[in-house]
Structures are given as structure tokens and as C-alpha cells.
N, C-alpha and C positions, 0 to 999 in steps of 0.2 A: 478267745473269741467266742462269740454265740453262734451257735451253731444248729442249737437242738429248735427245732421248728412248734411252735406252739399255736393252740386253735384260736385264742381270744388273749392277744396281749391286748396293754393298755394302746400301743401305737395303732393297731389293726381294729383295736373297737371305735378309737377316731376316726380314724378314713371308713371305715364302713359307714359313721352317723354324722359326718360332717356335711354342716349343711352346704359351704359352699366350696368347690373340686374346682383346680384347673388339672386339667391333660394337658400332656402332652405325647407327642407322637411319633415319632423319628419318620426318616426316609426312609429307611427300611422296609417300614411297614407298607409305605403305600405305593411306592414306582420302584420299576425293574430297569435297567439300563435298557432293554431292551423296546420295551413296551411302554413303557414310559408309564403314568399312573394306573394303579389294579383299581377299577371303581369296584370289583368286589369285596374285594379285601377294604376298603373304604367305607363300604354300606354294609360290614358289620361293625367294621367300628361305631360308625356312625348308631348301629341299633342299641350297644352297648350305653352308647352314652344318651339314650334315648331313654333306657330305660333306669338308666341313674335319676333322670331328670323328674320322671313321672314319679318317682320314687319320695320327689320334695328336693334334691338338689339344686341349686344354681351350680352350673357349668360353664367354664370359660375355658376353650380349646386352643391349644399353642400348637400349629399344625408346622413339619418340616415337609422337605417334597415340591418347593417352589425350581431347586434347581434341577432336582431331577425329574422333573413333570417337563421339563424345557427341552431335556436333551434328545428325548425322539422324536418330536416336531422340527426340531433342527438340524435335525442328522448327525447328532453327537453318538458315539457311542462308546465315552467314555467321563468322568467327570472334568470340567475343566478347570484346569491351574491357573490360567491370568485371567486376572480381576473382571476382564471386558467381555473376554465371555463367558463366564461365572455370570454376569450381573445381566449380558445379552439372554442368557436361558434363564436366570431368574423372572425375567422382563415378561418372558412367555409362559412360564409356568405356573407365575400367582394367577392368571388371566384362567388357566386350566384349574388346579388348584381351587379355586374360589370358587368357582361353578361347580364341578365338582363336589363339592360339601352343599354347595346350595341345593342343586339338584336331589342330593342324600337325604338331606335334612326337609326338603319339601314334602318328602311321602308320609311326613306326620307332621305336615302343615306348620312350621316353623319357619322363621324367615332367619336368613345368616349374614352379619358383618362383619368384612373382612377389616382387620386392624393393622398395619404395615408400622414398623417400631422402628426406631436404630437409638444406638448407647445414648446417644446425646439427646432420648427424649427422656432417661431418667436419672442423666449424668445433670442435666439443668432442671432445677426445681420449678422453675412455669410448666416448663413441656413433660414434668411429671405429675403435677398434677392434671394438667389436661388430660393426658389418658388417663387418668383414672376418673375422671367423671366421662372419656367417654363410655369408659368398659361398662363403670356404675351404670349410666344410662343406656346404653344396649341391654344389659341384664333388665333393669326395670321395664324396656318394654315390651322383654318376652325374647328377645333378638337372641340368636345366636353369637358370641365372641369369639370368631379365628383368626389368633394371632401369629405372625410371622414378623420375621426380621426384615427390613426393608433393604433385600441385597438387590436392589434395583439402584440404588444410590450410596451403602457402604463402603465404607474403604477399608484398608486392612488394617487403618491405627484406628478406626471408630466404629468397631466390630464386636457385639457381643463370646464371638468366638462359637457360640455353639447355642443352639435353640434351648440344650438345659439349663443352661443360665439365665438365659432370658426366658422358661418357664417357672424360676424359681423367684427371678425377681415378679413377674407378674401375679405368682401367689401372692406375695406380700402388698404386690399395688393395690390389690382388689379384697385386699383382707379374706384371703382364703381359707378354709380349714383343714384344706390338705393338699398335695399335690400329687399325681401318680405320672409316674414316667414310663409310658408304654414304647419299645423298642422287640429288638430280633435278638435280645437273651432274656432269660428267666430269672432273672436277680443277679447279687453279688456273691463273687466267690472271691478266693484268697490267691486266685491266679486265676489262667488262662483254660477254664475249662474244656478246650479244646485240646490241650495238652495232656492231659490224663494228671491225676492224683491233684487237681483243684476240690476245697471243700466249700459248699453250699454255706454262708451266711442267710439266714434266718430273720432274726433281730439282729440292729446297730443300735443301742440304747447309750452306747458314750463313745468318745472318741477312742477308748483304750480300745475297741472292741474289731476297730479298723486297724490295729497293730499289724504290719505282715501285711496288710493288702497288696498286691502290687494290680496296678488298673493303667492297661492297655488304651492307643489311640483309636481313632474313627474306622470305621470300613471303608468300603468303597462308594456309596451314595453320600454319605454323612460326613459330616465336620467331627461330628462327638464320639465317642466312646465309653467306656468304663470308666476314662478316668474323669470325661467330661460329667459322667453322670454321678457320680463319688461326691464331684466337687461341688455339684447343682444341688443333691442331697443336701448335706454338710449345711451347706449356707439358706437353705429354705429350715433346715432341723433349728438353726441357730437362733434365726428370725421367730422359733416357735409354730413352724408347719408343719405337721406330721406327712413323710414323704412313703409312697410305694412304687418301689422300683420293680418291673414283671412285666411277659411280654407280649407285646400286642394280640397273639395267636390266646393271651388268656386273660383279653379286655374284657368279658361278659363277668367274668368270675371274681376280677381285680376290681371293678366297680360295682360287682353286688355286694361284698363282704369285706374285701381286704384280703381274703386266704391265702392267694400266694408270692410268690416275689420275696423281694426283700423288704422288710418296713424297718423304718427310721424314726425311734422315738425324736420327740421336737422339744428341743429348750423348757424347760418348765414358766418361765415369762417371756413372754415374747416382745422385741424391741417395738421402742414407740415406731413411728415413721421416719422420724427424723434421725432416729439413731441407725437405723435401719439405711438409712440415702446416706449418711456420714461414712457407714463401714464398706457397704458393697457398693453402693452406685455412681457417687459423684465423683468429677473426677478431678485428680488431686494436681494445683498449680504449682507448688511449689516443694521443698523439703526442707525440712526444722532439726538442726540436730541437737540432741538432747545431750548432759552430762549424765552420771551414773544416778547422783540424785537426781535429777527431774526426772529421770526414767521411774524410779520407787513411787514417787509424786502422783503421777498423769498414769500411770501403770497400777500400781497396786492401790495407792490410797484416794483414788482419779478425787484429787485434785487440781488446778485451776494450772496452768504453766505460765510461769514469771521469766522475764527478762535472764533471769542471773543464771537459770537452768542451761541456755540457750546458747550453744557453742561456733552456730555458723546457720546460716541456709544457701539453698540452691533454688536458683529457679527466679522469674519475675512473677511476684503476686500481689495482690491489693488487698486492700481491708474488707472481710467478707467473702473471701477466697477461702478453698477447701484444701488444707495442707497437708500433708505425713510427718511424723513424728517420727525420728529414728534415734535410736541408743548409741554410743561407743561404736559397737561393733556394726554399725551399718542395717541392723533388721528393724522393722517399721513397728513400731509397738503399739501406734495410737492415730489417730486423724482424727482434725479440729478442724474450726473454722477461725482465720486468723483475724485478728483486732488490727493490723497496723499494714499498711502497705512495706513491700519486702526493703525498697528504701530507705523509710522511716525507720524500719527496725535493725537494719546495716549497724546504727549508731547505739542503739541498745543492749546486743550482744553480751552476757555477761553483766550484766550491771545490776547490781541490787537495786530494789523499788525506792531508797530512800536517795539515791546516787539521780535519780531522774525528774525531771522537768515534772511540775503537778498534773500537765496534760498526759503524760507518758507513763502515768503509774495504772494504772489497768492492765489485768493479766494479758500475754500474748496471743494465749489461747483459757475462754474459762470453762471453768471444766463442766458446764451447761451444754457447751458448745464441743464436747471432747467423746468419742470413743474410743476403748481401747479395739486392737486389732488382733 
């Protein structure tokens, strides 16, 4: 693993001169079960990213803290488990929440808008581009972007799971240059630093380097955890984001420079958009199972996937449906978008391109339309 902490890697000279940052923020950071939102602890974040911004930055801020900004107006004094009042304190706390940041952000004359998201605005390609022209245009006209999960209306199957996830896809929406994950630890270690003999991760520059990690669930205000935030890394690194994980108590220092936290080198190319919506966002109708060849095929030498590869599917899907690719043994190797409704293709199964109708010889999935997973 890396371990040894260094002053100017290549990942920490990005996030120091990237011009455009989203944050994010955990609940942690900003409300207590008690007291429900700290506005101090809020207005310095808030001066942090204020002075990111003066610095030449664009900013777009993925704020958590909707549920727990709900639960001491309510008289909750604990998180809640069923959906209704989960979504009843969400309901009160973006209202808290949102003023709150406006209010922060007014004292250097800035105006803030609030963004409300859920899976299905970037699981459907309309409602993913629409936020992104709205985020574009709030950024152009100076606006503030605080974005949160719309758990006012989520369910628990159309759930991004964890605001890191859905700060990592909004790096990619808005073509970010970095993303920093401020929360109530100080980076990645190789356990549970609270248990003694955890060692300090530095640099993540490849996936070997996360060997041995083990990463823990949520706290008690939050959905996320280490491992939520592992995997939010991971998949902004993939997309080509450079990621800083470090903790809110050292926002001023994590968005002057990079110095501390964890940094995550990012993919040397970064996926188009659409490759980008095919691997992490969209979501998938059906399942395609693949033979040992078509696996080599669509896998290694990503080409196009044919009829003869194709050993069954699951699922009811139409032409231009977003599908999974799965091997022999059942693991997802690839997502495509499918050419034939799951009907039509019932009869095709197996069959060589020369075995089919002149209308039926087009690949199942081509591999324009194919990423691996």
C-alpha cells in the first residue's frame, strides 16, 4: 500500500489547481442530534469554499444534513428507520438547510440554489441532461449549486444510497476537475482507526494499493461511511476525477492546497459521457448471458456482441434499453444498450449471423454502444 505522505503528488497538484471542485459534505459536519444544524461549523465551511472560489474556482457543493437538520424541529432524537419519517424530516430540513447556506453565503454577497436530485434524474438520459444544464447555468450566473438527494420523495429501490455517490456522479455531470469529500475522519486507513494499529493511507494511485482495505458503514447521522466513501472515490477516480478525501475540521487547508486527507490519483482518460451514464448511472432492464467467448469478445477485445455469444436473458426489455452483460459464472462484465426487444431476441439465442433473417443480422449489442464493467 502507499502510505508514505508526500508534499506535491501529481493527484494533490490537481485538486490544488483544478479549476472546477465539487464538495461535498457529510452530516457530520454540519448537525448534532441534538441541536440539530451547527451554523458555525457551516460558516466556516462555507468561508473555505469562499475562498476556493475567489481563488478562480467554480464550485458546486453536494450538501448532506437535510435529515438531520429535520430531527430537532421535530422532536426526533434519534435517526429514523421508516421511509415516512425519514422523508417527513427530510421535508423540514432542506427548508432549514437551504437557508442556512443562503444565509452563509449572503455575507460575501453570493446568491445560492438549491438542487434536489434522486437516481432516476441520471438513471434517464432527458433528466440527465437537464441538470446539467441546470448546474451549467447556475454556475454561469454566478449562483451558488447545493445539491442534495430529493429524500422528500425517494424510495429505498430509487435511492442513490449515499450522498458520496451522488457527489461523484455530479463531478462527472458538470465536468469537474476534482472532487473533495469532507466528512468527521481524516482520510483512508487500512482499518478502523479507532481500534488501534490502523495505518494512514496517503496516496490511492491504483486499485492494488487499496488491497487489505477493510471500510466500515455509516455513523449515526449518515447513510455513508468509509466504505461508501472508498467506493464514491473509486468511481469519480475511474471517470478520471481526481478525489480528496479529509475532514471537514480541515476544509480551509483541503481547498487551499490538497495537503491533507487521502488523494486519489484519476484514470489517466477520462470516460466520454456516455460511457460514463452506461457504467455508473443508468439503469439496467434486463440481463444478457453471455458464453465464454462472447465474454473474451465484449471484455477484452470490446467488440460488438452477436446473437451466437448469447445464451439466455432475464428480464422484459425493448430496443434501446440499458442491459448487463453477464459470463458463465454469473458476474457482470459489461453494459450495453440493446438493439432488439427481449422478445424478438427470445428467437435468436445462439444463432450465427448467417442462421438469421437479413433484418436480424445487426449485433445484439455494438460495441459503440458497450462498456466493460
Amino acid at each position: 500500500m502507499s502510505t508514505d505522505a508526500e508534499a506535491i503528488s501529481p493527484a494533490r497538484q490537481a485538486i490544488s489547481q483544478a479549476r472546477g471542485v465539487v464538495v461535498k459534505i457529510g452530516s457530520s459536519a454540519l448537525t448534532s442530534l441534538v441541536g440539530g444544524l451547527d451554523h458555525g461549523r457551516l460558516d466556516v465551511l462555507a468561508d473555505a469554499i469562499e475562498a476556493r472560489m475567489r481563488a478562480g474556482s467554480d464550485v458546486v457543493v453536494v450538501s448532506s444534513g437535510a435529515v438531520g437538520a429535520g430531527l430537532a424541529p421535530l422532536g426526533l432524537t434519534s435517526r429514523p428507520r421508516d421511509l415516512a419519517t425519514k422523508q417527513a424530516a427530510a421535508s423540514v430540513g432542506q427548508l432549514a438547510l437551504a437557508n442556512a447556506w443562503g444565509m452563509s453565503f449572503a455575507r460575501y454577497g453570493r446568491t445560492v440554489g438549491q438542487v434536489l436530485l434522486s437516481a432516476d434524474d441520471f438513471a434517464r438520459r432527458e433528466h440527465h441532461r437537464n441538470a446539467q444544464r441546470t448546474l451549467d447555468r447556475l454556475r454561469s450566473l454566478g449562483a451558488i449549486a447545493i445539491v442534495n438527494e430529493n429524500d422528500t420523495v425517494a424510495t429505498e429501490e430509487l435511492r442513490f444510497g449515499d450522498n458520496d455517490r451522488l457527489a461523484a456522479l455530479v463531478a462527472h455531470l458538470v465536468g469537474a476537475d476534482a472532487l473533495v469529500l469532507l466528512s468527521d475522519v481524516d482520510g483512508l486507513y487500512d482499518g478502523d482507526p479507532r481500534k488501534g494499529n490502523a495505518n494512514f493511507i496517503s496516496e490511492v494511485r491504483r486499485r492494488a494499493d487499496l488491497d487489505g482495505v477493510i471500510a466500515g458503514a455509516g455513523g449515526t447521522l449518515g447513510t455513508g461511511g468509509m466504505a461508501s466513501k472508498l467506493s464514491a472515490a473509486r468511481l469519480a477516480a475511474d471517470a478520471g476525477v481526481p478525489v480528496l478525501l479529509a475532514a471537514a475540521t480541515d476544509a480551509a487547508t483541503a481547498l487551499a492546497d490538497g495537503s491533507v486527507g487521502t488523494a486519489f490519483a484519476a484514470r489517466p482518460n477520462r470516460l466520454s459521457a456516455r460511457k460514463f451514464w452506461l457504467r455508473h448511472a443508468a439503469d439496467s432492464r434486463g440481463t444478457l448471458q453471455l458464453d465464454a467467448g462472447a465474454v473474451r469478445a465484449v471484455a477484452q477485445r470490446r467488440s460488438s456482441l452477436l446473437a451466437a455469444g448469447v445464451t439466455g436473458s432475464r428480464g422484459r426489455f425493448y430496443a434501446g434499453d440499458v442491459v448487463s452483460l453477464v459470463g458463465p459464472d454469473g458476474a457482470i462484465v459489461a453494459r450495453g444498450i440493446v438493439e432488439y426487444d427481449s422478445s424478438e431476441l427470445a428467437g435468436m439465442l445462439g444463432r450465427s449471423t448467417r442462421e438469421l433473417p437479413a433484418d436480424l443480422r445487426r449485433p445484439v449489442v455494438h460495441a459503440d454502444d458497450l462498456v466493460k464493467v
